[in-house]
Backbone bond lengths (Angstrom), bond angles and torsions (degrees), N, CA, C in turn:
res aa  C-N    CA-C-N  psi(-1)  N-CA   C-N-CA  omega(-1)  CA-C   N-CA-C  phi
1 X - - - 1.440 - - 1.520 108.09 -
2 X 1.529 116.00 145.36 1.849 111.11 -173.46 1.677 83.57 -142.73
3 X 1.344 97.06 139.85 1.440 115.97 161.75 1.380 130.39 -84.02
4 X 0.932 151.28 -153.95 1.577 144.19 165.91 1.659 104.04 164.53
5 X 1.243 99.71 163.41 1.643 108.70 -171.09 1.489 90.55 -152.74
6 X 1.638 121.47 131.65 1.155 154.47 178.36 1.589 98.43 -69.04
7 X 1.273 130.75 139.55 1.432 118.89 179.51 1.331 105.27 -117.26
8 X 0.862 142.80 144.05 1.799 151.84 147.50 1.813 94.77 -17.54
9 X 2.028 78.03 116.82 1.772 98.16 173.65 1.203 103.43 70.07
10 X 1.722 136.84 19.22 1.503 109.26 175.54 1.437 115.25 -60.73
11 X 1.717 107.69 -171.07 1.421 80.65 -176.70 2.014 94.13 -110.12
12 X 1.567 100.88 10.16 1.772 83.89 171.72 1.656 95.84 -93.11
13 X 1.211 129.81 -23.98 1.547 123.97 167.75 2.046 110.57 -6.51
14 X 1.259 110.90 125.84 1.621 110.19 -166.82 1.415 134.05 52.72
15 X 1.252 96.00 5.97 1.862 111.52 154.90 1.750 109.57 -66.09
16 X 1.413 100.81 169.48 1.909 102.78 -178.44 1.858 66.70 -112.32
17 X 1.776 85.72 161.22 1.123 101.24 147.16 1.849 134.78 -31.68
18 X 1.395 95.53 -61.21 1.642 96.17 -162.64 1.200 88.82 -89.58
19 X 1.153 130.96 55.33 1.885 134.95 146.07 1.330 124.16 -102.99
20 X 1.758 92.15 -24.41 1.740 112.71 -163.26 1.888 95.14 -68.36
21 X 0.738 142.19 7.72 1.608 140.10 -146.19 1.537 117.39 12.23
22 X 1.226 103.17 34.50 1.956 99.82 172.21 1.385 112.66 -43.40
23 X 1.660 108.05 141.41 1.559 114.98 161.74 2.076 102.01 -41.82
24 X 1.727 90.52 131.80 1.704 99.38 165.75 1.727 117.50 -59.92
25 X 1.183 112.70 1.47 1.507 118.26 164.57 1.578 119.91 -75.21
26 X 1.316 110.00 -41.33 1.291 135.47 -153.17 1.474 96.67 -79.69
27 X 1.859 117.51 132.67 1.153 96.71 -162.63 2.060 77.60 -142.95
28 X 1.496 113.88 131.41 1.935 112.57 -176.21 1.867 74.26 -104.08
29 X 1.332 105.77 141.97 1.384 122.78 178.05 1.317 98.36 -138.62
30 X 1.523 129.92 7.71 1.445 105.09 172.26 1.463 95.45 -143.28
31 X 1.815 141.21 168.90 1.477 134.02 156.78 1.652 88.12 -176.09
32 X 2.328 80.91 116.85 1.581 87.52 -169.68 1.992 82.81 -105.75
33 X 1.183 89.12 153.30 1.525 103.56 -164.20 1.393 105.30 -144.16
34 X 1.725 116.28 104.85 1.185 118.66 179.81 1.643 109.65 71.89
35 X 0.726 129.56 24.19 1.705 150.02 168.31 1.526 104.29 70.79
36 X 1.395 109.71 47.27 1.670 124.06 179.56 1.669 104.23 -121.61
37 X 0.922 134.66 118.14 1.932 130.86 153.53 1.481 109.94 -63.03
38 X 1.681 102.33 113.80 1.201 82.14 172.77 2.094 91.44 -130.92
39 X 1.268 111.84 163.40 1.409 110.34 170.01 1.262 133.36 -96.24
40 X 1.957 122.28 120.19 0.691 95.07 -160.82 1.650 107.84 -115.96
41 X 1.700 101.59 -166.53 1.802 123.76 -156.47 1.172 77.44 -107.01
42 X 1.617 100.99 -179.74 1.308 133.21 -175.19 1.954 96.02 -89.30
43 X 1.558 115.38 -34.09 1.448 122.01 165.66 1.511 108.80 -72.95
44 X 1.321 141.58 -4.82 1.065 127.86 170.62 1.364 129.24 -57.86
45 X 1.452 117.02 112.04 1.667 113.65 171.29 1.325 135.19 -59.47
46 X 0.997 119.15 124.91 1.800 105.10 177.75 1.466 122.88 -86.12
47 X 1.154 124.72 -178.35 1.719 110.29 -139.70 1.727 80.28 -156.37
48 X 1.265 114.32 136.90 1.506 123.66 167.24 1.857 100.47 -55.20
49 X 1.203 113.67 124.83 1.732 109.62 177.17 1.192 122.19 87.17
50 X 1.626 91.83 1.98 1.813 109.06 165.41 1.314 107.72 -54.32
51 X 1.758 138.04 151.75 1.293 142.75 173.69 1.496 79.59 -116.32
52 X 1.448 112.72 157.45 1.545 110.67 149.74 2.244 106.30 -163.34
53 X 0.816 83.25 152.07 1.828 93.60 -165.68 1.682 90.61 -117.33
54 X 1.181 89.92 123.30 1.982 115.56 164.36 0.902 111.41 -160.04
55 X 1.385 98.76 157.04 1.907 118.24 -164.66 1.771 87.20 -119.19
């Protein structure tokens, strides 16, 4: 499992998920946002200061 954090101005910042072209293996099951868990979709946007955990 690897964590990651979105940085200020990335350039996937306001991408959905299924834009990022991750391997179809690759699965983010968690993105705490603003110190909330929330779960995300393949439509989920990412957010500068996004955390997100996938294996």
């Amino acid at each position: 499992m690897l964590e990651f954090q979105i940085p200020q101005n990335s350039i996937i910042e306001g991408d959905q998920i299924l834009e990022l072209g991750f391997p179809s293996s690759c699965l983010i099951v968690l993105v705490k946002r603003n110190g909330k868990f929330i779960t995300p979709y393949g439509e989920t946007e990412l957010k500068a200061e996004d955390d997100f955990d996938g294996k």
